[in-house]
DORO-509618 format. One record per residue (C-alpha): x, y, z. Coordinates in steps of 0.05 Angstrom, whole numbers, padded with zeros to 5 digits, always signed. Example, Ala and Ser with C-alpha at 12.3 -4.5 7.8 and 13.67 -1.06 7.14 Angstrom:
// DORO-509618
+00246-00090+00156
+00273-00021+00143
END
This chain:
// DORO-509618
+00000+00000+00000
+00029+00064-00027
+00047+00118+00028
+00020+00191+00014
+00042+00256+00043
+00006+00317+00053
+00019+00346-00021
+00007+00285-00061
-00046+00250-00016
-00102+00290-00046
-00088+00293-00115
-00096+00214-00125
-00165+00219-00143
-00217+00268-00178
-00295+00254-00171
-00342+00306-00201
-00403+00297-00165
-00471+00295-00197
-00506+00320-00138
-00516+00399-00132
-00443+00406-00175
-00479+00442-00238
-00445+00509-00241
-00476+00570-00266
-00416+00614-00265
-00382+00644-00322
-00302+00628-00322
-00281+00690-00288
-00307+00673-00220
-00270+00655-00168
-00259+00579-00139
-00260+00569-00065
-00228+00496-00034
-00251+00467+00029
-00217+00415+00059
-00251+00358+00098
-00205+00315+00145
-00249+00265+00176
-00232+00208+00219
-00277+00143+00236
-00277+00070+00284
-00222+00108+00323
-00232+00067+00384
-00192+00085+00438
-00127+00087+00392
-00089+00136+00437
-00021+00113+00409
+00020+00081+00356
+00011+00018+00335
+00077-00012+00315
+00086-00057+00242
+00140-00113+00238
+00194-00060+00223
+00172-00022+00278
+00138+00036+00243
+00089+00069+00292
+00017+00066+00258
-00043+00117+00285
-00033+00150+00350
-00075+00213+00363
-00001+00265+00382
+00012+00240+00310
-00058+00251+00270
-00047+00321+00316
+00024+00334+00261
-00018+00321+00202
-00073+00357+00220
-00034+00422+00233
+00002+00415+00175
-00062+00415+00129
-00086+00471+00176
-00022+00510+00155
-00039+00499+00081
-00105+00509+00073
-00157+00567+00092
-00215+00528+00098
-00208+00461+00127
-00268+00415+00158
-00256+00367+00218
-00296+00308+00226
-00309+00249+00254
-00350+00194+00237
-00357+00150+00309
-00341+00094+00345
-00286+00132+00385
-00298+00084+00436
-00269+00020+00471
-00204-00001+00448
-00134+00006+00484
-00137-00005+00549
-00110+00069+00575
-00171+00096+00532
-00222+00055+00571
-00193+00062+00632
-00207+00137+00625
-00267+00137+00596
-00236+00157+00527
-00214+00228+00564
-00149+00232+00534
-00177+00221+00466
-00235+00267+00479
-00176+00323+00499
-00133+00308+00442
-00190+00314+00398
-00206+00377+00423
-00145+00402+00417
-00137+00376+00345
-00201+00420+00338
-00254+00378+00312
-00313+00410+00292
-00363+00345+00300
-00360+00272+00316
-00429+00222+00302
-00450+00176+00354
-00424+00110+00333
-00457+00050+00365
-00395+00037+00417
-00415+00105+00449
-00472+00067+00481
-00420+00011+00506
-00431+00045+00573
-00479+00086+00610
-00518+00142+00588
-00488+00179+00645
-00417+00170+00623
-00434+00182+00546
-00464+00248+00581
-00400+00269+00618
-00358+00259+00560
-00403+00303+00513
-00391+00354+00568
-00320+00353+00558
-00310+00362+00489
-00300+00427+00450
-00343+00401+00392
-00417+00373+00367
-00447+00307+00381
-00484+00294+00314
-00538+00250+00305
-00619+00268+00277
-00644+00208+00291
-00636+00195+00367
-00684+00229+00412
-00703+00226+00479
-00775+00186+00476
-00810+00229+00528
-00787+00296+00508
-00775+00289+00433
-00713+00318+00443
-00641+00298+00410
-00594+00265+00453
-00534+00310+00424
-00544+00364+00358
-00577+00336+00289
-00540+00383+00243
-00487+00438+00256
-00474+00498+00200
-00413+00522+00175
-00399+00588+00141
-00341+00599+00103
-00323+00666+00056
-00380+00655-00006
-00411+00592+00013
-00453+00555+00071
-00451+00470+00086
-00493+00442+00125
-00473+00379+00158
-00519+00329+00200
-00508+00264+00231
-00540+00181+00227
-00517+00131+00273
-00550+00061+00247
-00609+00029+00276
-00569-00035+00285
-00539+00003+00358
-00603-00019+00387
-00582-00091+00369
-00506-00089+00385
-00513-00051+00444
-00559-00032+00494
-00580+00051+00493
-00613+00069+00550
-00684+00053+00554
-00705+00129+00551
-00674+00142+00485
-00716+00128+00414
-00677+00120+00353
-00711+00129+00279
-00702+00107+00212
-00640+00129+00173
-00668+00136+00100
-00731+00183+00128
-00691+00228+00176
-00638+00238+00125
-00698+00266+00074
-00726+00313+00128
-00650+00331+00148
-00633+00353+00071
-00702+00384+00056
-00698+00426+00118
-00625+00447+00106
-00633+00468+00044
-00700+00493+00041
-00704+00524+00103
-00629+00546+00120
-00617+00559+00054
-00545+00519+00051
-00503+00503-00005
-00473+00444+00003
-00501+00382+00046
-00457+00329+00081
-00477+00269+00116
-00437+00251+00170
-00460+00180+00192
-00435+00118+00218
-00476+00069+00181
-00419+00033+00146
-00418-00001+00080
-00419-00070+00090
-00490-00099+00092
-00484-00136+00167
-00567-00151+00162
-00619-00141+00096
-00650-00097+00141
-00588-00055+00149
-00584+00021+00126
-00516+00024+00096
-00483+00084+00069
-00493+00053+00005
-00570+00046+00002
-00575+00117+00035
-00540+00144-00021
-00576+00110-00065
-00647+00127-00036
-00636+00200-00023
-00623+00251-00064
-00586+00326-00047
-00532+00294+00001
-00466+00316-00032
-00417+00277+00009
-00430+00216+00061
-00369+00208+00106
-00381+00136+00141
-00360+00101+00185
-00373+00035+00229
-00344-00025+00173
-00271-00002+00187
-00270+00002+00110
-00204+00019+00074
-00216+00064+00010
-00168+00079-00041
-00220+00130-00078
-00295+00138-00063
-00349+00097-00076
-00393+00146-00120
-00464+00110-00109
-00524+00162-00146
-00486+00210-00157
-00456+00221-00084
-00389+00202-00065
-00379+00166+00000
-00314+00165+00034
-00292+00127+00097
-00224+00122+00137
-00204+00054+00157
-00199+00051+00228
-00159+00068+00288
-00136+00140+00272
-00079+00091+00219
-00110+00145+00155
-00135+00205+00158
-00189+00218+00095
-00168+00279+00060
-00223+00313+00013
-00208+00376-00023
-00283+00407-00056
-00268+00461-00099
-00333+00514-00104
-00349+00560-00159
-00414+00606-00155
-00433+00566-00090
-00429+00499-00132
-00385+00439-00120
-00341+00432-00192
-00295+00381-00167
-00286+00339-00102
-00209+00304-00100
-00195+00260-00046
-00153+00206-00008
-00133+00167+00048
-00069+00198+00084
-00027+00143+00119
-00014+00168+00187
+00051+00142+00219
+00107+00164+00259
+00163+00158+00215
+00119+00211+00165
+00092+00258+00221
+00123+00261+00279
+00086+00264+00345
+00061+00335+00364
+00083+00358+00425
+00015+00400+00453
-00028+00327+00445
+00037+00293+00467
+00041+00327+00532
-00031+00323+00544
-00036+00249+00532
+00028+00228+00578
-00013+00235+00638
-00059+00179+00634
-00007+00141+00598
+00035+00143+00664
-00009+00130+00707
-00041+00064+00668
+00036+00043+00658
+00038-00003+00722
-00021-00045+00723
-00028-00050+00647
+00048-00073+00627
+00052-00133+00672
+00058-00194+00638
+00008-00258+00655
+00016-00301+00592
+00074-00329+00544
+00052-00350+00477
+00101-00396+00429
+00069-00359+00366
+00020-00306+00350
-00048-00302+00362
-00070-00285+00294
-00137-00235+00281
-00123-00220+00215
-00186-00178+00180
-00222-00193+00237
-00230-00265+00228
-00266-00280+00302
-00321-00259+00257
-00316-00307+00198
-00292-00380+00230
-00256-00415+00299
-00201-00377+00329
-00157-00395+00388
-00167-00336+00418
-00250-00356+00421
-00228-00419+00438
-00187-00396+00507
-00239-00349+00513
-00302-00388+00515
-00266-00446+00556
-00242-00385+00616
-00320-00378+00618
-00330-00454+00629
-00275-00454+00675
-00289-00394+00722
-00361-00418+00726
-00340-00488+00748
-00284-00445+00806
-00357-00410+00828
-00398-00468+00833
-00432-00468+00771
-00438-00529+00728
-00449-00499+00661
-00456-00544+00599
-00421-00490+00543
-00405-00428+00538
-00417-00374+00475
-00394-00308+00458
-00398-00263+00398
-00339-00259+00359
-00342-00180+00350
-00326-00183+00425
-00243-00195+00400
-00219-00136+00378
-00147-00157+00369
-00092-00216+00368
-00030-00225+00413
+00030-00228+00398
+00086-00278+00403
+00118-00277+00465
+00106-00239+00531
+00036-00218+00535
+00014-00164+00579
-00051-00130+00614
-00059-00093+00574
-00049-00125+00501
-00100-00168+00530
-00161-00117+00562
-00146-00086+00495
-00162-00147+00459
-00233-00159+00507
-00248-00077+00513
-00314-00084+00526
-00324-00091+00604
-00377-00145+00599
-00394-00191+00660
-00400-00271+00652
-00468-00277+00657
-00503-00353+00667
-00566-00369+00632
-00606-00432+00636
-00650-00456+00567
-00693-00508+00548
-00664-00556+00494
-00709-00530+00452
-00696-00467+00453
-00617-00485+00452
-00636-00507+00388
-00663-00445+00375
-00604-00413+00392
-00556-00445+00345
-00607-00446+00289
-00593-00373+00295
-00522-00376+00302
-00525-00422+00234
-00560-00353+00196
-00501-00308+00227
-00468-00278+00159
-00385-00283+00172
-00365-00219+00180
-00424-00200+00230
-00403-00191+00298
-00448-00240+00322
-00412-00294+00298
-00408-00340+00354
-00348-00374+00387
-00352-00428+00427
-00318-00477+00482
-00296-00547+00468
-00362-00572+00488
-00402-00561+00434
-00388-00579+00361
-00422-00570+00293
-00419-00543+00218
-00438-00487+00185
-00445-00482+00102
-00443-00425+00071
-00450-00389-00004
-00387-00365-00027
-00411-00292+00002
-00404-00326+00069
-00492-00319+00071
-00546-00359+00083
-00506-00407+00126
-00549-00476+00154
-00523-00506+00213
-00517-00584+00217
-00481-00630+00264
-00491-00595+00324
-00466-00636+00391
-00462-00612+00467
-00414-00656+00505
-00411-00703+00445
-00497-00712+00445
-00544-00686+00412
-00588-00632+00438
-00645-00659+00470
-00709-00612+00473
-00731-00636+00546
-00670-00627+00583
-00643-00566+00607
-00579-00535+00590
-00539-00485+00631
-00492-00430+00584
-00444-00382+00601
-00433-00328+00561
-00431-00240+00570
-00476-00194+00601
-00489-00164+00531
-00515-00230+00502
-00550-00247+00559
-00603-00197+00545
-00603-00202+00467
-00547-00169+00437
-00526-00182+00367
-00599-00206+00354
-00591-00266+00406
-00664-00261+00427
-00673-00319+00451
-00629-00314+00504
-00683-00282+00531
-00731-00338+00535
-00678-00366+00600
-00701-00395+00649
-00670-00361+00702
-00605-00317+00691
-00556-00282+00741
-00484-00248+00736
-00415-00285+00759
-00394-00208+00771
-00330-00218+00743
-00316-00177+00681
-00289-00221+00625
-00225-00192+00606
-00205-00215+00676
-00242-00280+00674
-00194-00286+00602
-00125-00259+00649
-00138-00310+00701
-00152-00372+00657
-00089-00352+00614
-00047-00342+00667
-00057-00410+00701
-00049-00451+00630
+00019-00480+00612
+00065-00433+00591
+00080-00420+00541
+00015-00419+00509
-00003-00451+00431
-00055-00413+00379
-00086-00475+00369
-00157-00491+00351
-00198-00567+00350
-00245-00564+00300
-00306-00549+00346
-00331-00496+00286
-00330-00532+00219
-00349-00486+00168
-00357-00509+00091
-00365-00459+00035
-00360-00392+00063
-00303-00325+00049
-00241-00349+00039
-00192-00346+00105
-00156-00280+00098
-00094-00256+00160
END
């Protein structure tokens, strides 16, 4: 993958949009640029990440270098952020994301959208961190259900010398599946808020140029999914949709009806770069890029340097002591706890069995959704806090008690799971079956399926460990909520994980045992 500075990043592609770029003009009037930076699936990525040479990927003091630079070039330049910058290394969750928050506001954003890992904690904590922050919460279709209110600001309008945008926010209905939003908060369809949003900004606030800000992602999870994609394609006026929420790479944007959309990988690693170039309040031209943000090409800055060292100190203790050995890496790859068996689902879904068995607890399995691992490990010493940053979410190991009937329920569903949806399940070396798949990894059937070598039986009852998030239907696992009886180990799971490690024999194998066959399917990619 080619490397791109400042200077050359942006001139790598040229899309003339087809929505609102008509000009008007005659050749003697002047152009105008604006440049949108924009940023997306950030999740807690307070520093580098390091390659195999040791090159420094991401890291928020380094974004911070190219972001001033651009600043120093450019008049008009547009900061945004397209969600998720939630739950990832451990010093960000230990913090509740304040040092990103800070840096952020010191990079001077103008906006971020509520991504669905916002609501990975309470509404009072999402509250205190949109106190802290410098710039808008964007979404227009999350309200408060008794008032009618929005939870943070639907649209925000800048005014730059000759022209107006409006920009407004969508964060996708699938948060009230993956996660659990408070229970006073309402959230609304994507495709009919973003009509009202453009008719009212340009009909009523008389804007020139719209921009959807909206972490929707691109890569259909559910049919019922509103990806970028379809909202392009089902409403008109939107002259740019910066997404977020697949963690897509783009080398130029997708142009879907006419409307480019644009999206940043993940984990601050590129920066989007979009230069629009406006002539008689029309777009004429829209050039943009991803800018590969490491250390060897920008140096950390030393303002969001010094601010960050704080919290980096004082997580340095707990976090960097080691409580595992591994003879090889733990791979992830493109997120493959999502597509088939991984050892890392495999420790982790046998720590659940285990720790219940230490509390008394005689469980038959345990499951967890594969979208829980964020990360590998690496070969060698493994620390705190490689690990908590592999299992960010604090999650509790919940016990849940089902008929065999409805456990047959339950991997029925796990059988319809697309790979690539976080729900994917992982499993302990109790329970064994096969999926098949198309070749799109869709419309998987499930067959084989044994617990403790048997098969299910409808009239006996089956006790399951798995996460708090689960437990009451996350990821679409509704029938979880059909238990029995459930109740909470009160241990969170990274620890649960930490503990079982720790007490294996060192050091420890990637190894799997063929408890997930999968036929057909995407092709294994690391």
């Amino acid at each position: 993958m080619k490397k791109m500075s400042v200077l050359t990043a942006v001139s790598l592609v040229a899309v003339m949009l087809f929505t609102g770029c008509a000009s008007t003009s005659n050749s003697s009037d002047a152009e105008t640029k604006l440049v949108i930076l924009h940023t997306n699936d950030h999740h807690g990525s307070v520093t580098t990440r390091p390659d195999k040479e040791g090159v420094g990927h991401g890291g928020l003091a380094e974004r911070a270098t190219f972001i001033k630079q651009v600043r120093a070039e450019y008049e008009n330049v547009l900061l945004v952020d397209a969600g998720d910058i939630n739950t990832g290394m451990a010093v960000s969750n230990m913090f509740h994301a304040e040092p990103d928050l800070q840096a952020m506001n010191a990079m001077g954003y103008e906006a971020t959208v509520f991504g669905n890992h916002e609501f990975d904690k309470s509404l009072s904590v999402l509250k205190e961190q949109m106190k802290s922050t410098s710039f808008a919460w964007l979404s227009s279709n999350i309200k408060y259900k008794d008032t009618g209110k929005y939870l943070g600001t639907p649209y925000i309008i800048k005014k730059y010398k000759g022209f107006t945008v409006g920009i407004f926010g969508l964060t996708t209905l699938r948060t009230t599946i993956l996660e659990r939003p408070d229970a006073s908060l309402q959230f609304y369809d994507e495709i009919e808020t973003a009509k009202e949003m453009v008719s009212f900004l340009r009909n009523k606030k008389k804007v020139d140029i719209v921009i959807e800000v909206g972490h929707l992602g691109d890569i259909e999870e559910t049919p019922d999914q509103t990806t970028s994609v379809k909202l392009a394609q089902a409403v008109e006026g939107i002259d740019l949709i910066v997404d977020g929420h697949s963690h897509s790479f783009m080398e130029k944007p997708n142009v879907v009806n006419g409307t480019p959309i644009v999206s940043a990988n993940e984990w601050g690693k590129y920066v989007g770069q979009g230069i629009l170039t406006i002539k008689n309040k029309k777009i004429v031209s829209f050039d943009w890029a991803p800018v590969e943000i490491t250390d060897k090409a920008f140096p950390p800055d030393a303002e969001v340097a010094t601010l960050i060292k704080p919290y980096l100190e004082k997580a340095e203790a707990s976090l960097k002591e080691v409580v595992m050995v591994t003879s090889a890496e733990f791979p992830f790859g493109k997120k493959q706890t999502r597509y088939r068996e991984m050892a890392t689902g495999d420790i982790l879904c046998d720590a659940a069995v285990d720790y219940s068995k230490e509390m008394g607890v005689d469980v038959d399995f345990a499951l967890f959704n594969g979208g829980g691992i964020r990360t590998g490990l690496p070969k060698g010493d493994v620390t705190r806090e490689q690990m908590i940053t592999m299992l960010p979410f604090e999650n509790y190991v919940y016990i849940l008690t089902l008929k065999g009937s409805d456990v047959k329920e339950l991997f029925s569903f796990v059988g319809t799971i697309n790979q690539g949806a976080g729900g994917f399940a992982q499993v302990s070396k109790e329970v064994h079956y096969t999926i098949t798949y198309d070749a799109e990894g869709k419309n998987g059937k499930m067959s084989d399926l044994t617990i403790n070598g048997k098969p299910v039986d409808d009239n006996k009852i089956y006790r399951i460990a798995t996460n708090d998030y689960m437990a009451k239907g996350g990821d679409g696992y509704t029938v979880m909520l059909k238990a029995l009886d459930s109740y909470n180990l009160r241990l969170i799971m990274n620890e649960v994980f930490i503990q079982y490690a720790a007490k294996l024999p060192q050091p420890v194998s990637p190894t799997t045992d063929g408890r997930i066959n999968i036929v057909g399917g995407v092709p294994a990619e690391f």
